[in-house]
C-alpha positions in Angstrom: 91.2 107.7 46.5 90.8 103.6 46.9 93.7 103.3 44.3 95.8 105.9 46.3 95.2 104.3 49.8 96.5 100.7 47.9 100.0 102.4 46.7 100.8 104.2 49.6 102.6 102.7 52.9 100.2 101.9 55.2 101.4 104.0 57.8 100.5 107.3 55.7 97.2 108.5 56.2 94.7 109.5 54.0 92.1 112.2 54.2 88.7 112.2 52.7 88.0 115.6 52.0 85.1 117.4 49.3 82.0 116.8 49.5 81.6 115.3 52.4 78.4 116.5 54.0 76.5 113.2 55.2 77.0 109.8 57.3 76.9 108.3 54.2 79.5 110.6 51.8 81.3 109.8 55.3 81.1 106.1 55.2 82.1 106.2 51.6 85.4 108.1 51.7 86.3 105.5 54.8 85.4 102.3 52.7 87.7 104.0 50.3 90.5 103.9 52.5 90.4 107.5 54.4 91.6 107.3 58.0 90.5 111.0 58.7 88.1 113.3 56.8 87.7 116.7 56.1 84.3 118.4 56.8 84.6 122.3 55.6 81.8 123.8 53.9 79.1 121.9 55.4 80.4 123.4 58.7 80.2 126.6 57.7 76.4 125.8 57.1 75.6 124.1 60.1 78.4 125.0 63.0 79.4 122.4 65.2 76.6 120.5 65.0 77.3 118.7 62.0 79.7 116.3 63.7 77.1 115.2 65.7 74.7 114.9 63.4 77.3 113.1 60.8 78.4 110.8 63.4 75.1 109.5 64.3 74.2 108.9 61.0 77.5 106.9 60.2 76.7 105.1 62.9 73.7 103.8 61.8 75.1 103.2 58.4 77.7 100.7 60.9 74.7 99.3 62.5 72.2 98.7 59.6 75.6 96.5 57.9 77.0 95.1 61.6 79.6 97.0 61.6 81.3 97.4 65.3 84.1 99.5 64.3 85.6 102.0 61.4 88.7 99.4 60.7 85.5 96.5 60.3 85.2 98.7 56.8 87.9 100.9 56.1 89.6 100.5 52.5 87.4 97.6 51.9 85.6 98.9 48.5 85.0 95.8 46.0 84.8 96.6 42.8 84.5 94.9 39.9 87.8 93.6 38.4 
């Protein structure tokens, strides 16, 4: 996806979806460069309340790292060149 997000004009977004059923598979499609995700089957476990739940614990994913905001992260996966 972090190849993808590099190609494309910036004003396309890019959605995370699959697998996404944490804070943390949340914070990893956004440092790949997703501007919105896709939560599916883990709603259809849990109901509404997995945006709450997934939210907090994104949030303190941003807090443990001193993040203050999404774009502090978004697309900003290093990797070893």
């Amino acid at each position: 996806m972090r190849a993808l997000a590099q190609r494309l004009n910036p004003d396309i977004a890019v959605i995370g979806v699959g697998g996404i059923m944490s804070g943390r598979d949340a914070f990893e499609h956004i440092l790949c460069g997703a501007s919105m995700l896709q939560i599916g089957t883990q709603f259809g476990y849990e109901g509404p309340a997995v945006f709450t739940r997934i939210e907090k614990e994104l949030g303190d994913i941003m807090l443990l790292k001193g993040y203050t905001s999404i774009d502090d992260f978004r697309g900003k996966l290093k990797t070893l060149d």
